[in-house]
Backbone as CSV, one residue per row, in Angstrom:
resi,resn,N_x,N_y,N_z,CA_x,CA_y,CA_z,C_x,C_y,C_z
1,UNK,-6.984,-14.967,23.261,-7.643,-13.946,24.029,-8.826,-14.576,24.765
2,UNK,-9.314,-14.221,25.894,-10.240,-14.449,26.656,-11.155,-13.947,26.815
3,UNK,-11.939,-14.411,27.132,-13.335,-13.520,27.711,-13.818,-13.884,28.539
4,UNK,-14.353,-12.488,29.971,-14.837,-13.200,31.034,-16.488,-13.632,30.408
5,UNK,-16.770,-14.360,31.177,-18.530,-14.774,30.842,-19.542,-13.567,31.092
6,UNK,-20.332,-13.743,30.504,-21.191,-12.760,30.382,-20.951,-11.282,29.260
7,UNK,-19.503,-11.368,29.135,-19.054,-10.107,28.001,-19.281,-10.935,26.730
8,UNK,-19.762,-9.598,25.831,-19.985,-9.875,24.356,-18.400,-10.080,23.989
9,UNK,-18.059,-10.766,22.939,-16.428,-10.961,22.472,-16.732,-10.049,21.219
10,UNK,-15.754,-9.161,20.810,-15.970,-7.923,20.058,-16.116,-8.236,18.729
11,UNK,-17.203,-7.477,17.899,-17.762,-7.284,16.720,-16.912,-7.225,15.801
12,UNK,-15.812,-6.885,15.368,-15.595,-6.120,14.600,-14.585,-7.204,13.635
13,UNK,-14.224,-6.599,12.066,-13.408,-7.617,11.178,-11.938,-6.953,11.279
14,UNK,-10.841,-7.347,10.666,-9.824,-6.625,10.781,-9.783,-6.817,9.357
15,UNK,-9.373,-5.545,8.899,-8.824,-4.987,7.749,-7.025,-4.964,7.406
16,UNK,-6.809,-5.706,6.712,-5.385,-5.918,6.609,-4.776,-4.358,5.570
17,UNK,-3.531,-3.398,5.970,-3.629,-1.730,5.204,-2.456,-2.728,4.756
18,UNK,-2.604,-2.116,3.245,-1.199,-2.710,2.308,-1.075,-0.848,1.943
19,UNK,0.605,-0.671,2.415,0.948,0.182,2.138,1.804,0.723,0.310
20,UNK,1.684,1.471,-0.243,2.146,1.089,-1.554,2.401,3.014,-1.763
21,UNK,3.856,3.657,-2.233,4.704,4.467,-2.424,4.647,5.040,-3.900
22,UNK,4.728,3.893,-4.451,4.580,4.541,-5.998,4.039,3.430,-6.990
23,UNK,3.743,4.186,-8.618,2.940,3.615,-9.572,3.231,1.754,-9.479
24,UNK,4.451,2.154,-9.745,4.777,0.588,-10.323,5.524,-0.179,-9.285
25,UNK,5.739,-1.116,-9.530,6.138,-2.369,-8.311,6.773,-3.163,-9.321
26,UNK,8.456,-3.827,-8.377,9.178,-4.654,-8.470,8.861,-5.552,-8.526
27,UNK,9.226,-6.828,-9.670,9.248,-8.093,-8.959,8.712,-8.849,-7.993
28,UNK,10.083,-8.439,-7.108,9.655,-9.154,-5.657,8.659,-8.543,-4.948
29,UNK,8.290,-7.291,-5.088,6.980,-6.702,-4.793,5.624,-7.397,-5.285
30,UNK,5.519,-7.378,-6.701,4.459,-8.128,-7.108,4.505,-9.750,-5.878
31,UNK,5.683,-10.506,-6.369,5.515,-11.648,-5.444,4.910,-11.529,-4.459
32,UNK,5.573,-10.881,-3.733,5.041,-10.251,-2.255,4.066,-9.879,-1.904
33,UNK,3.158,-9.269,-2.849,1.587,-8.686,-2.829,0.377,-9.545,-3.408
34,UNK,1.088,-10.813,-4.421,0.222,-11.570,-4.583,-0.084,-12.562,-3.034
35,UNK,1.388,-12.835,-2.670,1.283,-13.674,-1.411,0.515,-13.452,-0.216
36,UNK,0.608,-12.098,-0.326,-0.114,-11.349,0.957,-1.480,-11.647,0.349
37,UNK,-1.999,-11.251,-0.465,-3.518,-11.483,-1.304,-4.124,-12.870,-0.926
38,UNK,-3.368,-13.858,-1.286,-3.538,-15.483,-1.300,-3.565,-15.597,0.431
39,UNK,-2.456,-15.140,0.584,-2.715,-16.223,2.310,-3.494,-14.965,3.194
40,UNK,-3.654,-13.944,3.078,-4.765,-13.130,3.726,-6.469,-12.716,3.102
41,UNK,-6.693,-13.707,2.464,-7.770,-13.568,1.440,-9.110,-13.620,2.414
42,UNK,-9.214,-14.234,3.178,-10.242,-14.030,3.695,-10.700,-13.037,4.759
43,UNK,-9.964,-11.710,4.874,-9.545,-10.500,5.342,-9.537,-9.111,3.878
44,UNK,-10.281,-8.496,5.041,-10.894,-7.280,3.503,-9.077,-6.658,3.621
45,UNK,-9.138,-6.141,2.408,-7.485,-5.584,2.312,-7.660,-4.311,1.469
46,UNK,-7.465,-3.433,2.266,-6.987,-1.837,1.800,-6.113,-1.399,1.207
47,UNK,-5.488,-0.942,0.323,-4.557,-0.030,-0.108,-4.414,1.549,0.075
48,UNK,-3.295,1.607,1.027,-3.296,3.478,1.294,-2.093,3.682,0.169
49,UNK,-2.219,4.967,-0.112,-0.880,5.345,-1.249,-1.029,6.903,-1.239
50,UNK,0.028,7.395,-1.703,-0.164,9.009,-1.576,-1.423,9.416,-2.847
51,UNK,-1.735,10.390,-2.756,-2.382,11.243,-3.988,-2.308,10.826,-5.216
52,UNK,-0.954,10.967,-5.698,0.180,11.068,-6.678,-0.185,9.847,-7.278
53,UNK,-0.450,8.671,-6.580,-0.270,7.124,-7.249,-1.719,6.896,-7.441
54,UNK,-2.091,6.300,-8.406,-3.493,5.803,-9.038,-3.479,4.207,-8.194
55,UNK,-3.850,4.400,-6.980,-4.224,3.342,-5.935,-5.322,2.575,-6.484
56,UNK,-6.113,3.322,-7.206,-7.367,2.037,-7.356,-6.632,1.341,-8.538
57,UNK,-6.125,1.626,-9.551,-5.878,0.883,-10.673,-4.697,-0.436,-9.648
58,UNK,-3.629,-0.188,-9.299,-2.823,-1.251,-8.202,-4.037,-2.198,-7.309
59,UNK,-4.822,-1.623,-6.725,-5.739,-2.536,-6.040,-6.490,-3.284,-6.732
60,UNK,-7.346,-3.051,-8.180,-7.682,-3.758,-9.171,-7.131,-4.988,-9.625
61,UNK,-5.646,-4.247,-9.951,-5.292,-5.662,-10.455,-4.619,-6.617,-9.494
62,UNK,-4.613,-6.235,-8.328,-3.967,-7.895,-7.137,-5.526,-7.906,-6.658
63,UNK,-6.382,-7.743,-6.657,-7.672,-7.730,-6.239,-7.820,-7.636,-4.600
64,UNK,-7.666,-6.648,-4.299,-7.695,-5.754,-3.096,-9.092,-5.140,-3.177
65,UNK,-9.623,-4.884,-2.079,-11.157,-4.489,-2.150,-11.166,-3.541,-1.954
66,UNK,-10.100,-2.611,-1.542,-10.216,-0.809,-1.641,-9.065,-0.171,-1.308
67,UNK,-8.833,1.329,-2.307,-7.700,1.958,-1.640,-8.383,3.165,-1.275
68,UNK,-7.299,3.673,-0.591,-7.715,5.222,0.061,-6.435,6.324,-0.196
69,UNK,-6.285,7.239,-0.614,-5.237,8.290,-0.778,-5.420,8.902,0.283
70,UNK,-3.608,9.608,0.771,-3.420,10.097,1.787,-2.607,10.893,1.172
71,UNK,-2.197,12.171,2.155,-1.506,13.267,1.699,0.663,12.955,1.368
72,UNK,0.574,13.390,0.035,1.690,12.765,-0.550,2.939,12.617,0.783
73,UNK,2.475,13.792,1.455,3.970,14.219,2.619,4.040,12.979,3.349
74,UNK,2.946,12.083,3.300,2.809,10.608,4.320,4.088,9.743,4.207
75,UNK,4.231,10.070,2.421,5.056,8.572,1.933,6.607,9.427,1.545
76,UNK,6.783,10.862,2.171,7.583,11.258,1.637,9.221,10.682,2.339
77,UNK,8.960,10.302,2.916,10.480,9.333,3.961,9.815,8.339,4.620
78,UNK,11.125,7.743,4.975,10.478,6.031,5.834,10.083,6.547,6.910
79,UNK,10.754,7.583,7.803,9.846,8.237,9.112,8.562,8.644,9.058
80,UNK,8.294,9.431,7.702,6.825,9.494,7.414,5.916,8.454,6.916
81,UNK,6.393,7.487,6.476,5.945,6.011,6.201,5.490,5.094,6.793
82,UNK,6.087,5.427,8.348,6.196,4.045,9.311,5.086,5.518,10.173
């Protein structure tokens, strides 16, 4: 990305959203969420999850720096998912 001279180049950090459906996680999920953890570590990382799922206890233990609950109907199909 560029910038013409004289513009400030923008402030802001990016927050990586790890999306997560229910309590427990597969396997290859865990794999998958440690990996994301390790090679995006120096990027704050969120966890959204419906209501229903105890998001902070999942973010605790891959050490994610915060989740946020959203209304269960979010995660209720992949159309409502995506």
């Amino acid at each position: 990305m560029k910038y013409v001279s004289g513009h400030k180049k923008p402030s802001y950090s990016p927050i990586v959203v790890v999306p997560a459906h229910k309590d427990s996680l597969s396997k290859h999920e865990v794999i998958s969420l440690r990996n994301c953890v390790e090679v995006l570590s120096r990027y704050r990382k969120v966890l959204i999850h419906p209501k229903k799922v105890d998001g902070s206890r999942l973010a605790r233990a891959f050490g994610l720096d915060d989740s946020e609950a959203f209304p269960d109907e979010c995660f209720a199909s992949y159309a409502n998912y995506n």
